[in-house]
N, C-alpha and C positions, 0 to 999 in steps of 0.2 A: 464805107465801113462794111464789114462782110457781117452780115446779122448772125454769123455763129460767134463772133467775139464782140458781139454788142453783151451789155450787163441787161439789157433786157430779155435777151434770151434767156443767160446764166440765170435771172429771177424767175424767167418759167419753168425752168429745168427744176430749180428747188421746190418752189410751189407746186407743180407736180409730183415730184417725190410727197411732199408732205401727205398728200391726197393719198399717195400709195398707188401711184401708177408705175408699171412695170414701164418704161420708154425705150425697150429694147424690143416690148410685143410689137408684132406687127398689125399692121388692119389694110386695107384697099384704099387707092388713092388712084384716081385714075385707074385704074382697071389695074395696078402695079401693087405688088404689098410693098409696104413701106414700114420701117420703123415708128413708133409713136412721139419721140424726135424729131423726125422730120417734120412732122405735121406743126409742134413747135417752129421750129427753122422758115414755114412759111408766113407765120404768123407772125413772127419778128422781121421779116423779110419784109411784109406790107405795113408793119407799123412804123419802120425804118423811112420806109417810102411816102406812104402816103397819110400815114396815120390810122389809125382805128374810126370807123364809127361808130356810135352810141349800140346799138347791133351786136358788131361786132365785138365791140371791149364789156358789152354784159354777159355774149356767151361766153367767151373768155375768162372771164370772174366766175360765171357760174362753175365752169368745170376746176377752175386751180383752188375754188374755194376763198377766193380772196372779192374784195367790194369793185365794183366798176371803178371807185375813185383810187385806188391802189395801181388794179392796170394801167389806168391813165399817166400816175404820179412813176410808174416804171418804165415806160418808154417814152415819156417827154424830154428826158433830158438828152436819151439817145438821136429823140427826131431833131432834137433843135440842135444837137452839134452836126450832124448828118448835115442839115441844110446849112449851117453857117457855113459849111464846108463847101457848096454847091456855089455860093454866094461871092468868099472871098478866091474861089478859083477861078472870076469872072473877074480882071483888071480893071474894071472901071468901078464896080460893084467894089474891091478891096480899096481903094482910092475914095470913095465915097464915104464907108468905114473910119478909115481910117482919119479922113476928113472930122467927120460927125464927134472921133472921138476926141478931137485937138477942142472942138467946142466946150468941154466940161471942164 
């Protein structure tokens, strides 16, 4: 999934607005200016990937103004489809799946 059309993005994007950030200012990123977008886009980018840590998803909350447990509850559902995807693109791994789900 490209982390600009994950909904976890779209919720920081809003979240942000709420706050009253301009996300078209720019600031330095690597020695680059960059839109304040972007820096969103990376951040969906690593929660996509690898998840947040506790760190990370509080500085996160601090600036959008929402609780750590909000940013959590906004990009789990993205990470867990992200990897179910990772998972059943491996044939033996969807066979396995798909197995487990004949059991119920």
């Amino acid at each position: 999934m490209n982390p600009k059309d994950s909904r976890f993005y779209r919720w920081m994007l809003h979240h942000a607005r709420l706050m009253g950030w301009d996300l078209n200012e720019t600031e330095q990123m690597g020695g680059v200016n960059s839109p304040r977008s972007r820096f969103l886009l990376m951040w969906a980018a690593i929660a996509l990937s690898e998840g947040l840590t506790t760190e990370q998803t509080a500085q996160l909350a601090k600036g959008l103004g929402v609780s750590p447990d909000e940013v959590t509850a906004a990009y789990a559902p993205d990470l867990r489809q992200e990897a179910m995807g990772e998972i059943l693109s491996n044939p033996d791994l969807a066979s396995l799946d798909k197995a487990l789900d004949e059991l119920n």
